[in-house]
C-alpha positions in Angstrom: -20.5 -35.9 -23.1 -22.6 -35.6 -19.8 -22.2 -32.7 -17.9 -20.8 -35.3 -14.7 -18.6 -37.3 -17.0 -17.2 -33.8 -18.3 -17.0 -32.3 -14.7 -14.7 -35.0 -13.2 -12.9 -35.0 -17.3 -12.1 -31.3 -16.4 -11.2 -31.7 -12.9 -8.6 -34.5 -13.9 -7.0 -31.7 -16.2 -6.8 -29.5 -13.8 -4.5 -30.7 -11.6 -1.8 -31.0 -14.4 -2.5 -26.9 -15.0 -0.2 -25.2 -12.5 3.0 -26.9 -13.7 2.6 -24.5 -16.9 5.0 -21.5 -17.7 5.2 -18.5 -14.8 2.8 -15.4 -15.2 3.7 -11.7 -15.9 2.7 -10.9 -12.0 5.7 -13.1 -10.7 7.9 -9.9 -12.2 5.8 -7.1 -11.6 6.1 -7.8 -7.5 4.1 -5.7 -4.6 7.6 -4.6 -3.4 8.7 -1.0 -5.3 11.3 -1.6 -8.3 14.6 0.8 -8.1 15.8 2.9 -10.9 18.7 4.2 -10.6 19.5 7.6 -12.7 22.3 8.5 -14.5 24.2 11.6 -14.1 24.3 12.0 -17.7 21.1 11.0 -19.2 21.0 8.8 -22.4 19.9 5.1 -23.8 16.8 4.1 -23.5 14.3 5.6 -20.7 13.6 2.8 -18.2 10.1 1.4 -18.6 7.2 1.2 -16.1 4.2 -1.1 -16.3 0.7 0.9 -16.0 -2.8 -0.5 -16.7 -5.9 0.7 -16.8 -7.8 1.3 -13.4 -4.8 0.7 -11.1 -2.6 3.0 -9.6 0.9 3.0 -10.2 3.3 5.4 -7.8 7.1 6.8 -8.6 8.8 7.7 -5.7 12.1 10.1 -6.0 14.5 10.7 -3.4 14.5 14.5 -5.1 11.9 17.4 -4.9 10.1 17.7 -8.0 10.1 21.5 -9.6 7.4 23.2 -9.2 6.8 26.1 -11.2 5.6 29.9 -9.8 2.0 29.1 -9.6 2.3 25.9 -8.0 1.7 23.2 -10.8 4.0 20.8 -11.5 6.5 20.4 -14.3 5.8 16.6 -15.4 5.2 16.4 -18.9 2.7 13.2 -19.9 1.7 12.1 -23.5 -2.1 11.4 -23.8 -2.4 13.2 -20.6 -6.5 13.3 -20.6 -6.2 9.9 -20.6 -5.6 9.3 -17.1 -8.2 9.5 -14.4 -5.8 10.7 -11.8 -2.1 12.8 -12.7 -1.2 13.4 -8.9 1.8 15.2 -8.2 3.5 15.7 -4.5 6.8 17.0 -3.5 8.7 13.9 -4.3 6.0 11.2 -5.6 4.0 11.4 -9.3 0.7 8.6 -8.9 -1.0 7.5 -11.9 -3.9 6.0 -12.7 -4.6 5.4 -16.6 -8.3 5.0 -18.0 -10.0 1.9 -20.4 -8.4 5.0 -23.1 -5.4 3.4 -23.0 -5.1 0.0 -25.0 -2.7 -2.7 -24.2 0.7 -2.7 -26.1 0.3 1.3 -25.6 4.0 3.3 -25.0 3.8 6.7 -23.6 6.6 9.2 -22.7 7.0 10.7 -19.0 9.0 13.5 -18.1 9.8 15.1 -15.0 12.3 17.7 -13.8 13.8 17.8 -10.4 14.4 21.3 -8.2 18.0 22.0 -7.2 20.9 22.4 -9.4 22.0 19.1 -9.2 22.4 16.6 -12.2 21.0 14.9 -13.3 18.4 18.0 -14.2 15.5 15.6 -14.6 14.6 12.3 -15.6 12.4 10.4 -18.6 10.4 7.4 -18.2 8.2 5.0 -21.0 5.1 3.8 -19.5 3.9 0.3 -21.5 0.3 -0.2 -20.9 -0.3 -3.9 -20.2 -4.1 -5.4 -20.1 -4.1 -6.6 -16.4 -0.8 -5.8 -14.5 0.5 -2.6 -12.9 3.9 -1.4 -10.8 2.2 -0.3 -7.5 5.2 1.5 -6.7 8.5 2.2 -8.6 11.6 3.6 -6.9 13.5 6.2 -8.5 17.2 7.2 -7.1 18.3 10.3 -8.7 21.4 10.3 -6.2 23.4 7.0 -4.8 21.0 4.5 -3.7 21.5 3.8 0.1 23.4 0.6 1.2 19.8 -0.7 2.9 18.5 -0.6 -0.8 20.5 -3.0 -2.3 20.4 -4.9 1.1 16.1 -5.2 0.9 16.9 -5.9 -2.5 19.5 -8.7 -1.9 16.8 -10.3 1.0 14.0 -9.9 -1.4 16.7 -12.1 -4.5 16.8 -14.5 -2.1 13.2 -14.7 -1.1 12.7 -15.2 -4.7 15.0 -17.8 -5.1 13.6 -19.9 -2.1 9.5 -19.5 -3.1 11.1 -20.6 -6.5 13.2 -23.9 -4.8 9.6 -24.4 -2.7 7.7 -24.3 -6.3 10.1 -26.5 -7.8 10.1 -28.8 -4.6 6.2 -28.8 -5.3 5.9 -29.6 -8.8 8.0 -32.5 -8.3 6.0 -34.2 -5.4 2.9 -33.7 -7.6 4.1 -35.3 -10.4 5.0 -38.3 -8.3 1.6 -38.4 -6.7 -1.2 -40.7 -8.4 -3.3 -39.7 -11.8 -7.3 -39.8 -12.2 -9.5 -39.7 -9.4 -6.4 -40.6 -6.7 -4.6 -37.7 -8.0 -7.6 -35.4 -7.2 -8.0 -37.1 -3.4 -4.4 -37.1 -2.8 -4.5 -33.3 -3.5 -7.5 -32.8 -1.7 -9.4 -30.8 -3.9 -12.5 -33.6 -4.0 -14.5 -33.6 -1.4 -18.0 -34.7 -0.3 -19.5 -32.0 -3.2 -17.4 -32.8 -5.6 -16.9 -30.9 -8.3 -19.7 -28.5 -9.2 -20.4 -26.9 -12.6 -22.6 -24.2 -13.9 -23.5 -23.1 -17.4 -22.8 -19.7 -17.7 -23.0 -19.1 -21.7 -25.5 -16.7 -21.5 -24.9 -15.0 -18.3 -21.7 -13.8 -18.6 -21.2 -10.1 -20.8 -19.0 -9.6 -23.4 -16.8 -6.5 -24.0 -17.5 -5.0 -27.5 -13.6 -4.7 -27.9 -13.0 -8.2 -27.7 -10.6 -9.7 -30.2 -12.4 -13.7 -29.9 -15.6 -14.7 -30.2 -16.4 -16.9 -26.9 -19.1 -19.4 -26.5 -20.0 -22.4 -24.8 -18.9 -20.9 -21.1 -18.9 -23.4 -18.3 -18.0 -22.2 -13.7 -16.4 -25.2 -11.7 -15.6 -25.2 -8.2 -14.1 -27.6 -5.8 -12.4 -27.7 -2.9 -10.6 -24.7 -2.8 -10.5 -24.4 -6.7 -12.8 -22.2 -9.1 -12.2 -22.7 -12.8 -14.0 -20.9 -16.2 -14.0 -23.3 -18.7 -14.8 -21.8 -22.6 -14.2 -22.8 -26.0 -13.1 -19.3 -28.7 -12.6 -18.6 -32.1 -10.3 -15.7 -33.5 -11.2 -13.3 -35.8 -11.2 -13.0 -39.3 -8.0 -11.5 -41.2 -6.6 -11.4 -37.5 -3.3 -13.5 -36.5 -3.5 -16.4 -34.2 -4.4 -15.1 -30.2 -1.7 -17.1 -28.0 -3.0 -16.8 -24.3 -0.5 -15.1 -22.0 -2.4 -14.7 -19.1 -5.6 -14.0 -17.2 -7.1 -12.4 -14.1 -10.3 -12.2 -12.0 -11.2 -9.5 -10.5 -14.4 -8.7 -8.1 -16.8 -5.9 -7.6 -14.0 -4.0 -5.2 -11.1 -4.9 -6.7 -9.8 -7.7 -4.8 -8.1 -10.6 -7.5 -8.1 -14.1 -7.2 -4.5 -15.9 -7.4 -4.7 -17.6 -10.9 -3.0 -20.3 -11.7 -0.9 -20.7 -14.7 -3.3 -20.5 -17.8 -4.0 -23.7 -19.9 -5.1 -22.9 -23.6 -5.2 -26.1 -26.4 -2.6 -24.1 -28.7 -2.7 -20.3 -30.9 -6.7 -19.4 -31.7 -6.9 -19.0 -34.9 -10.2 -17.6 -36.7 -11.1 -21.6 -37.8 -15.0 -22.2 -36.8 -14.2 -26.0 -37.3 -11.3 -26.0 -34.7 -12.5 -24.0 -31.9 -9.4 -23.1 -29.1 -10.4 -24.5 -25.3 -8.9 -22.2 -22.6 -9.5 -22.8 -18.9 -8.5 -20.4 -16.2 -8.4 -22.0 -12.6 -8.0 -20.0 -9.3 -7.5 -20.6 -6.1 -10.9 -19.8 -3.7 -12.1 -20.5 -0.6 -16.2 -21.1 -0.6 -16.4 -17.7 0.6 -14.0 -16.2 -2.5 -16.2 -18.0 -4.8 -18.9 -15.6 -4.5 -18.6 -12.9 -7.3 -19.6 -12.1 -9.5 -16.1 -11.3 -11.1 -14.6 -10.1 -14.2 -12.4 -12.3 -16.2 -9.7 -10.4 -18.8 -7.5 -12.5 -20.5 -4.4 -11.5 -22.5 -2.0 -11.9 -25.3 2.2 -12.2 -24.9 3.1 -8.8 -24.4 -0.6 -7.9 -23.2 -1.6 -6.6 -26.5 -5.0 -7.8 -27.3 -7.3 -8.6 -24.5 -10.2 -10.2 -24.0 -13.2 -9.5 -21.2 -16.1 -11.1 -19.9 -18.2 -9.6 -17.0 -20.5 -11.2 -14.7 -18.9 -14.9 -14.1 -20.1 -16.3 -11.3 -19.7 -19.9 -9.5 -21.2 -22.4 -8.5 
């Protein structure tokens, strides 16, 4: 097919992308999570998302003990493989290292100063490939009636940018297909929609559990998309695509849309998987380059490709 023909063929699919199932970041929110602590500890220890490069902060309402010389009492499996174990009087930051692999569980401890119960608290950190807890709030006391009130306004603000979605999704399916569907949205303009062959620009991480090829960049009005077709491995179960993100040089991530993958990616050279990950971008976010990691259910395996840039 001719690179146009395939450009608009592409942009038609993308419009029918976002409608998909939600991503992992919709539960792992900017605003701090509460765990509340039981008097008498037991059942499972409550878990906390960490991945690698991002920092992740628990916040107690309790002093931390501290022991004679001044270090802290926190006890952390796989310890050296942090970059940063940070311990204050009431907050423990971590930020985990490319040591950790996806899927990873590892056990926190801490102990609290005081007599009170309960004495101290344990914690399982999962290690997912692209999404961190920012900030986790732990309550080894009562939680405050303005808790529970920020976390009854932040239910509902849920349930209304949910209602908006839904609202959304509906009017779109309602709009035209082809070419009108793309105006009505407004995502063609006078450019178009641009593509750019980035097969052999892009890097590939040694680690990575698909073999990618044939790597196409689109960007329209407000959109950015990486288009590429993967195989799986040998002996290696089918890959079924999770999620994805694109990060830049600093840090900053694009808001991706809903991921669009043909089906599981199996290690079949004669049926190559399509997966396209779409973002929204302003002409000025468009300029990376950026790194794309995608991810399996659970954000087990992972897969990463530096240096994609659009056009």
């Amino acid at each position: 097919m001719p690179a146009p023909c395939f450009a608009v063929v592409l942009a038609l699919c993308l419009l029918g992308l976002r409608a998909n199932a939600q991503t992992l970041s919709a539960s792992l929110s900017a605003s701090p999570r509460p765990i509340e602590l039981q008097e008498e500890p037991g059942g499972e220890a409550p878990e906390v998302f960490i991945s690698p490069g991002k920092s992740t902060t628990l916040l107690f309402d309790a002093e931390l003990l501290r022991t004679a010389e001044g270090k802290d009492t926190a006890t952390l499996e796989r310890r050296e493989a942090f970059a940063l174990v940070d311990a204050g009087l009431t907050t423990l930051r971590l930020i985990p290292t490319e040591g950790l692999k996806p899927g990873d569980r590892l056990r926190l401890t801490v102990r609290f100063a005081g007599r009170a119960a309960p004495s101290g608290a344990a914690f399982t950190l999962v290690v997912h490939a692209a999404q961190a807890e920012p900030m986790v709030e732990v309550y080894r006391n009562a939680r405050p009636v303005e808790s529970y009130q920020q976390e009854a306004r932040e239910a509902r603000a849920r349930a209304a940018q949910c209602h908006d979605e839904l609202k959304r999704i509906q009017a779109e399916r309602a709009e035209p297909g082809g070419l009108r569907s793309l105006l009505a949205a407004k995502q063609l303009d006078e450019e178009g929609v641009l593509p750019k062959v980035l097969t052999e620009a892009v890097t590939k991480a040694p680690g990575n559990v698909l073999s990618v090829f044939r790597i196409r960049s689109y960007r329209a009005a407000g959109r950015v998309a990486v288009e590429f077709e993967v195989n799986g491995l040998a002996n290696a179960p089918p890959f079924v695509v999770a999620g994805a993100a694109l990060t830049g040089r600093r840090g900053a991530e694009l808001k991706v849309l809903p991921v669009w993958s043909s089906g599981p990616i199996n290690a079949d050279p004669s049926n190559p998987g399509r997966v396209v990950v779409e973002a929204e971008a302003t002409t000025e976010d468009a300029r990376g380059p950026y790194t794309l990691k995608l991810w399996e259910e659970g954000g087990g395996r992972t897969v990463l490709l530096g240096n994609v840039t659009f056009p």
